[in-house]
C-alpha positions in Angstrom: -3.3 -6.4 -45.0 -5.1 -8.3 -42.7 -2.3 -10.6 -41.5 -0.2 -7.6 -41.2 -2.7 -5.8 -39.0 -3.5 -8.8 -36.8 0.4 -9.1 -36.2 0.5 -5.4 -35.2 -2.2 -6.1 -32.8 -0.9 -8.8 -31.4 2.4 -7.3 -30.7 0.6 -4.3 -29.0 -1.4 -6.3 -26.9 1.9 -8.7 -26.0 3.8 -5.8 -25.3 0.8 -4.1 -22.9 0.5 -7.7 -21.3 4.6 -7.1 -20.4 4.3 -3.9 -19.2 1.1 -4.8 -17.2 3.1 -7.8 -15.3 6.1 -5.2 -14.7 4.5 -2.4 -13.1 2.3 -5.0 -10.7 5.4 -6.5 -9.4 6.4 -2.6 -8.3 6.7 -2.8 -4.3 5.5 0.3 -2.1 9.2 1.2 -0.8 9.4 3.4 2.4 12.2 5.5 -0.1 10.0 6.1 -2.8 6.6 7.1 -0.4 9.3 9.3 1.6 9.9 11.2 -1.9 6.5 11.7 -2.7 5.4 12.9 0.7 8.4 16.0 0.7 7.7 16.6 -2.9 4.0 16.9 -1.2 5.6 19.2 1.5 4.5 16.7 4.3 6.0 17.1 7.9 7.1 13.6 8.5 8.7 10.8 9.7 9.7 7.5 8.6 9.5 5.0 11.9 10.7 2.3 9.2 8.9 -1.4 8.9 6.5 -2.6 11.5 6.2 -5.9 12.3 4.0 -7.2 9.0 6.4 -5.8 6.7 4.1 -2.3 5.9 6.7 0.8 5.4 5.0 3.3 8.5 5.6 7.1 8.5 4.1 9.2 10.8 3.0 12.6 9.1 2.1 15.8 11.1 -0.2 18.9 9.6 -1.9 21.7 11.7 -0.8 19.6 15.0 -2.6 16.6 13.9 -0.7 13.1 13.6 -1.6 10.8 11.0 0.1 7.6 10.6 0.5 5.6 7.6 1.1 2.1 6.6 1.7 1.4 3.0 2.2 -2.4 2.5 4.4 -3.7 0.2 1.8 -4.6 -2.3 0.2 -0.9 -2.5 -2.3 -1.3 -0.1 -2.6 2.2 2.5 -3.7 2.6 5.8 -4.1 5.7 7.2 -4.7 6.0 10.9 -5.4 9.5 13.0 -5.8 8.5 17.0 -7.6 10.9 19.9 -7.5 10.1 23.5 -11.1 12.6 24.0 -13.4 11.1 26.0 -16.4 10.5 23.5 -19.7 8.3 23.7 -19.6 5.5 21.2 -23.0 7.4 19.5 -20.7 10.0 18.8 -18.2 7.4 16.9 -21.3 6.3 15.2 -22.2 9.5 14.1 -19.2 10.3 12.0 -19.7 6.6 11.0 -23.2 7.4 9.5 -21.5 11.0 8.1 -18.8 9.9 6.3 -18.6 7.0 3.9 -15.0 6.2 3.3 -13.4 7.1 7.0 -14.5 4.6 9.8 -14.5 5.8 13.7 -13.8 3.2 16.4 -12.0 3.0 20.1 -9.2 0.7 20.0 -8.2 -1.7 22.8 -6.3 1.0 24.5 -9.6 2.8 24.2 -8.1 5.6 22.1 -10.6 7.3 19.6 -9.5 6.1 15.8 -10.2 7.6 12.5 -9.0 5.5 10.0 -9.2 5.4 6.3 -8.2 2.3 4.2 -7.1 2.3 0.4 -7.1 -1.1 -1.5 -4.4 -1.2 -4.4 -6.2 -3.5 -6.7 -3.1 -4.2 -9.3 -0.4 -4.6 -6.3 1.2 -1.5 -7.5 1.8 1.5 -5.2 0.0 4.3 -5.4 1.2 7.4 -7.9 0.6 10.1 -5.5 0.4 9.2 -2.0 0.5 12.7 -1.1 -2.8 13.4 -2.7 -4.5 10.5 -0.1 -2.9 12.1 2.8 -4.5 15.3 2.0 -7.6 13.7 1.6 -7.2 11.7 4.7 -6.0 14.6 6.6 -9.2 16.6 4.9 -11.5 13.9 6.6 -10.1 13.6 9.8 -10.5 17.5 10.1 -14.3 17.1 9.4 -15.1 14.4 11.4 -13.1 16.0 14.8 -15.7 18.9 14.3 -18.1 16.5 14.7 -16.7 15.1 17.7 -15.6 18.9 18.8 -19.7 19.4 18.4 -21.1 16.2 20.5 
């Protein structure tokens, strides 16, 4: 019984190891984020690869634009840009408000919002659309802020 049971487990735990190495070699394909993003009911569009390689869409709710860059191995990048004229105390104050957005000016001295999501397994993302909500969420609270300084 024992041998028989240690077999079992070993198969179960070979056969986890194989489907663990197969779903971490997944790419993040522009098709398949595309998909998930109209099944999301996203207004967007696909601007195709930038220069790194990272599948970029540019997504549009309530007249906000959001762009995202999805690199091949899972990683996101969300980026929202304003061209207000702001004080950087007021960039530092959404800083100090919100934990997982980050505010900045960027060399073209554009306000940015940006929010960054790590894919630690190099696999994409199951439902991209849920982070753009989110992002799109935080963005929405942090220009009150600004709309308040």
């Amino acid at each position: 019984m024992t041998n028989k049971a240690s077999w079992l487990y070993r198969v179960l735990f070979g056969l986890s190891l194989a489907i663990t190495a197969t779903s971490a070699s997944a790419e993040c394909e522009g098709e398949a984020i595309g998909q998930d993003l109209t099944l999301g009911g996203w207004t967007f569009e696909s601007r195709g690869k930038d220069s790194d390689g990272d599948n970029v869409f540019r997504i549009v709710k309530d007249g906000t634009i959001g762009m995202l860059f999805a690199q091949p191995d899972g990683d996101l990048m969300f980026r929202s840009y304003f061209d207000e004229d702001h004080r950087l105390s007021d960039l530092n104050e959404i800083n100090k408000k919100f934990r997982y957005i980050t505010a900045y000016r960027d060399d073209d001295d554009d306000i940015v919002i940006g929010f960054d999501i790590a894919s630690w397994d190099d696999t994409c993302p199951e439902n991209i659309s849920v982070t753009t909500r989110l992002f799109f969420r935080m963005v929405e609270r942090a220009a009150t802020v600004l709309a308040e300084r």
